[in-house]
N, C-alpha and C positions, 0 to 999 in steps of 0.2 A: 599312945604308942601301941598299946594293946590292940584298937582298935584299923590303925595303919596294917598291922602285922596281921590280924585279920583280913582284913579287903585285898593286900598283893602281899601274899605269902613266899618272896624272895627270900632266900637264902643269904647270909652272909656274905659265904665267899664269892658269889656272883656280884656282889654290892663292890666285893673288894678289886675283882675281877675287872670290872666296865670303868670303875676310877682311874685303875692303870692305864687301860685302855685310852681313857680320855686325855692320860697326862703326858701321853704319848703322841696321838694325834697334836696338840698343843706343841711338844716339844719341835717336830718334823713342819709343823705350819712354820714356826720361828724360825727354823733353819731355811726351809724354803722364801719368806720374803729376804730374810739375809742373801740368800744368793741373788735372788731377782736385784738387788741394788747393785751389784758389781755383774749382770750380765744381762744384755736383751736380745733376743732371736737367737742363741747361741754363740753371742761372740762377745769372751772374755775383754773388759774395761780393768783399769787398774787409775789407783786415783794419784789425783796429783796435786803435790801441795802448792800453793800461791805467797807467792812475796805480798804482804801485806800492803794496802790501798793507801789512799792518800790521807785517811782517817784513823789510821794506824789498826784498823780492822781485817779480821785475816782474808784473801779472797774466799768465795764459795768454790768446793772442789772441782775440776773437771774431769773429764774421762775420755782416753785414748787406747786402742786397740790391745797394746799388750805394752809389757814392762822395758823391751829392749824397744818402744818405738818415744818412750819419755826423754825429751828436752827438760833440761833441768832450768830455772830461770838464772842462773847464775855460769848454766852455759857447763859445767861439770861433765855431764852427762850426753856423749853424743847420740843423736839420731840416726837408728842402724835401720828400720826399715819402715815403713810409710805407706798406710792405706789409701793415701791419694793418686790421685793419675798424672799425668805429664802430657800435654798438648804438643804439638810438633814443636814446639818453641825451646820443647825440653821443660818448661816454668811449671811449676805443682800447680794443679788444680784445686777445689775442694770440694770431697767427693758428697755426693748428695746425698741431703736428707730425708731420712727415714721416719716421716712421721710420725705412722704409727708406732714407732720403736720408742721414739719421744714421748709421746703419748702415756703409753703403757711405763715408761721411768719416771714422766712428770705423776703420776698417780702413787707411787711411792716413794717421789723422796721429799716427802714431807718427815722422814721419821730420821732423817740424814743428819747428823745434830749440826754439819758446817753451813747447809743451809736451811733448817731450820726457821720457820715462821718468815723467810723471807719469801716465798713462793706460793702461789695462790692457782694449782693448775685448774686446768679448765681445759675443754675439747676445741676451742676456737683455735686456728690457724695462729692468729695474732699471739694471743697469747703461751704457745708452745714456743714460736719464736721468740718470745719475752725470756721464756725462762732458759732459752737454749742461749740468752746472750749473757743471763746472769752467772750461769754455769762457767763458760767458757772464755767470758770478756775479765783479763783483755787481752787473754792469749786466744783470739780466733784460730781456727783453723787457717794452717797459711800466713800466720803473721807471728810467727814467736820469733821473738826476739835471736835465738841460736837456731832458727828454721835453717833451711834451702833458700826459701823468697829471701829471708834475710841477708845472708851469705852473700847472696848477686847483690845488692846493691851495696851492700858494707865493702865490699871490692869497688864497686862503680861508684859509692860515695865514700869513699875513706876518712872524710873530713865530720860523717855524719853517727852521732852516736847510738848503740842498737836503741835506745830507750824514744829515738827521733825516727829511727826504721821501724820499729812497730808501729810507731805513732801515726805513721803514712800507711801501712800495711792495710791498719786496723779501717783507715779512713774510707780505703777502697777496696777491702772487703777480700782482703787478700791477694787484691790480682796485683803481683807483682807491676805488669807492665802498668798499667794506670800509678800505683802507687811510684815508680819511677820517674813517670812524667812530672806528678804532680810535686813530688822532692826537687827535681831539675827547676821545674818555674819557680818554686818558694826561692831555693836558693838564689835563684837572678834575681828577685823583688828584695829578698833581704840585702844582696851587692846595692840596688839602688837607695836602701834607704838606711841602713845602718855600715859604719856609723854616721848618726844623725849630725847633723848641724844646724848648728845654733838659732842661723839666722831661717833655717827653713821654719823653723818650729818655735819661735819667741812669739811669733802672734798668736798663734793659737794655746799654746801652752801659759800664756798671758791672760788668759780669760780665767782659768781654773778651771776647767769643765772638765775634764778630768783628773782624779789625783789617786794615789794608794792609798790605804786605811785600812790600818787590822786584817784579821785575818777570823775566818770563818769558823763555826763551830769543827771540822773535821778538819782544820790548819790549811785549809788554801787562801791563798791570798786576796784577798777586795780591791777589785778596781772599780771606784766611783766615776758614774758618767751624772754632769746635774746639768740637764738639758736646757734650764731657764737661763745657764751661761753662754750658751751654743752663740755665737756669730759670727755668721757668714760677709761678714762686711769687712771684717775685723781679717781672715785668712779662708784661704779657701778650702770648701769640705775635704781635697785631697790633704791639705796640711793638718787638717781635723784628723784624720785614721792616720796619719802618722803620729798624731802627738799621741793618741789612743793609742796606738804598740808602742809608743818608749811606753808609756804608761803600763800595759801588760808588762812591756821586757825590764823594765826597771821593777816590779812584785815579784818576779822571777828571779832576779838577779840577788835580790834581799832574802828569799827565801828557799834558797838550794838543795831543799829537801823534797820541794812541792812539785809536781809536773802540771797542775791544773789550778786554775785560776776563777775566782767567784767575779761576776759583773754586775756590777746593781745601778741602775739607770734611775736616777731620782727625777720624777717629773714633777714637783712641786712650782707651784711661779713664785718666784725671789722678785721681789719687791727692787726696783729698780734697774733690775737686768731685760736684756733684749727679751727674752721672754716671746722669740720667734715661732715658735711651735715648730712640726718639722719637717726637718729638709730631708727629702727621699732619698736625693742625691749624694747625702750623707749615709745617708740609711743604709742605702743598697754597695756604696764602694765601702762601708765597714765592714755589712755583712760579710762583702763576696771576699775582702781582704783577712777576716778572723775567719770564714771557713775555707780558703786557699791556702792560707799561711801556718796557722795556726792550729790544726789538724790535735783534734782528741786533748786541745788545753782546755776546752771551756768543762767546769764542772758545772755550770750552772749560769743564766742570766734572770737577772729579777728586776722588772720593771714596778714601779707605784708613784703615786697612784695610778694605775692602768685609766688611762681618758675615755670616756664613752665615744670619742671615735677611732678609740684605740682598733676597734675589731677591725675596721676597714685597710687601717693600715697596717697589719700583724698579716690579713691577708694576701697584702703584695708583696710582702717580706718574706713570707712562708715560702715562695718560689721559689728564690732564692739559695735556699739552707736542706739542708739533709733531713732526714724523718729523726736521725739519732740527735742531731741540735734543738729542733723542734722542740723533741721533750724533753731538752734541758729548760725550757724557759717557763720561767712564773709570774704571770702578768696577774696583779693583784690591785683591784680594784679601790676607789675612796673610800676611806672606813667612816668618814663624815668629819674626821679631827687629825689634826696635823699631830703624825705620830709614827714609829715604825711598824709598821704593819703585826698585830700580835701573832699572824699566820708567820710571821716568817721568824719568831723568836727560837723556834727548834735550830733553827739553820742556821741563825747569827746571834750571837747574843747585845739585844740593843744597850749593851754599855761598852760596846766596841763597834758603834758604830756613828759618828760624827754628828753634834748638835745641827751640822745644816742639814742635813740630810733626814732628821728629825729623830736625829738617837739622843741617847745619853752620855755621851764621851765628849768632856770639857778637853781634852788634848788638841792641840792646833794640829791642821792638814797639811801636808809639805808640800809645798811651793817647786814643782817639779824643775823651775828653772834654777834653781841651785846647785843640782844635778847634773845640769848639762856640764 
C-alpha cells in the first residue's frame, strides 16, 4: 500500500471523486439503453400485450406508434390513428420497413425479458425478418383482428369469425383484397364438401389412413396420415383430402380451444398394406386444399421416416406451399429401428402417440366412420 501511495501519489478525495463519476456514467448508459427499447429514429413505440399461443405461452411483445394507435385483442380498445397508408381502394397498406431501424432493435432486445433467449439477431435481411415475424405474428401489420382490413370483411363475411379473418389476413400478408378472395373460394369449397357424406368418404375413410390421436406437447391436436394404407384403387385421391379435412375438422371440433393442428405422415411399410408409395396427385390436391382452405392451421407437419427419395419429392411440393408452411415441416430421416423418432420427443410425447405409428400408446385409434 505504502509502496502504490508512493508511485501515483492521488489523493483521496479525487479517488472518491472519479467513483462518483463512474457511478454516474453507469447510471445514464442504463437509462439510455432503456429508452433505446421503446424508441428507434425518434419515434415513440408502446408495447403491447398478446393473448397467449396455442401452448398456453404468452406472445413476444409488439410495438406500434403510439398508445391511442393500440388495438386491444379483445377488441376494447378502438383504433383512433394509424401509421399506414390507404391506396385509392381506400384498404390500409402496410407501411414499409425500416431496416436499419429493425436492425439497431433487433441488437438490443435480447435483454427484453418477453422475448428473451428466443431471438438470435444477426445483420442478414432473412433474419431481421425472422425476428420482425416473432415480434409481431400473429397480429401482422394489417391483420388484427379489430383492424380496418378486418372490419371490411367482418361486414362482407358476417358469417366469418375475426379469429378466421385474421387467419386469411395473416395468409396474405395483410392485403385485404387477396385475403377477401381467398375467404370467398374457401367458403364455396367448404359449401361443396361439408357437410360430408357418408357414401362420398366410406371408401377412403375405410382404409384408416387417416385418424386423430392425442394431442401434442403445446395441446394441438394430431392428425395421423400412415401412407402404407393410401389406395387409390380402393377411392379416388379427391376423396382421399376429403377424408383428410373431416379428419383435420373432426381434431378441431374435439378440441375447441385449439386453432392449429399437428400432422404427422407415418411412412413406415405395414406389412400387408397396399404399400403404393406415392401418388403426387394426392400430394399436390392436399397440399393446394390444406394451404387454400385451411390458412395459418397447420402448426407443424412431420414426416418419418423421411425416404431417400424423399428429397426429389419435397422438391416438387415445395412449389406448391408458402415459404411460412415450408418451415413448418420436419422431414426426419431412418433412425435405423422402428421407433418414434427421439428428435421429435420435445414436440410429442411418444406415449401419446399410437403403437402403429411406432409410439407407446396401447389405447385404440378411432375408426372415423363412427363419426359420420
Amino acid at each position: 500500500e505504502q509502496r502504490m501511495s508512493a508511485l501515483f501519489p492521488i489523493p483521496n478525495e479525487y479517488i472518491l471523486l472519479s467513483g462518483v463519476l463512474v457511478l454516474v456514467v453507469l447510471i445514464g448508459w442504463e437509462y439510455y439503453d432503456t429508452q433505446l427499447l421503446l424508441s428507434f429514429e425518434n419515434k415513440q413505440y408502446a408495447p403491447v400485450k398478446r393473448a397467449p399461443d396455442s401452448d398456453g405461452q404468452e406472445e413476444p411483445l409488439s410495438f406500434v406508434k403510439d398508445e391511442s394507435e393500440v388495438t386491444s385483442i379483445d377488441g376494447n380498445q378502438s383504433q383512433t390513428r394509424s401509421s399506414n397508408t390507404a391506396d385509392d381502394d381506400g384498404f390500409e397498406q402496410e407501411a414499409p420497413v425500416d431496416l436499419g431501424s429493425y436492425r439497431r432493435f433487433a441488437e438490443r432486445i435480447s435483454v427484453t425479458e418477453s422475448v428473451a433467449n428466443k431471438v438470435v439477431p444477426t445483420d442478414t435481411r432473412e433474419a431481421i425478418e425472422a425476428l420482425t415475424r416473432k415480434i409481431m405474428s400473429p397480429m401482422l401489420a394489417g391483420c388484427e383482428p379489430f383492424g380496418s382490413n378486418a372490419n371490411y370483411m367482418a361486414e362482407k363475411f358476417p358469417n366469418l369469425s375475426r379469429a378466421d379473418i385474421s387467419r386469411f389476413l395473416v395468409a396474405r400478408k395483410g392485403n385485404v383484397v387477396a385475403a377477401s378472395d381467398m375467404a370467398e373460394k374457401c367458403i364455396a369449397w367448404r359449401a361443396s364438401v361439408f357437410p360430408v357424406k357418408k357414401e362420398d368418404l366410406r371408401a377412403a375413410i375405410s382404409t384408416q389412413c387417416f385418424f386423430p390421436f392425442g394431442n401434442a406437447r403445446d395441446g394441438t391436436p394430431c392428425v395421423y396420415m400412415r401412407g402404407g394404407l393410401y389406395d387409390n384403387t380402393k377411392a379416388t385421391p379427391e376423396q382421399f383430402v376429403k377424408a383428410a379435412a373431416y379428419a383435420i375438422e373432426y381434431s378441431l371440433k374435439m378440441n375447441p380451444t385449439q386453432i392449429n393442428v399437428t400432422v404427422i405422415v407415418d411412412a413406415w411399410i405395414i406389412p400387408g398394406a397396399p404399400n403404393l408409395g406415392a401418388d403426387m396427385t394426392f400430394i399436390k390436391l392436399f397440399v393446394k386444399a390444406l394451404s387454400d382452405n385451411y390458412p395459418e392451421r397447420l402448426k407443424r407437419i412431420i414426416m418419418y421416416p423421411f425416404p431417400w427419395y424423399g428429397r426429389a419429392i419435397w422438391s416438387v411440393v415445395k412449389v406448391f406451399i408458402d415459404k411460412r408452411t415450408q418451415d413448418k415441416a420436419m422431414l426426419i430421416g431412418d433412425t435405423g429401428k422402428r421407433e418414434f423418432p427421439p428428435v421429435l420427443h420435445e414436440y410429442i410425447d411418444p406415449y401419446c402417440v399410437p403403437e402403429c405409428c411406432a409410439g407407446k400408446s396401447k389405447e385404440p385409434i378411432l375408426d372415423l366412420m363412427t363419426t359420420l
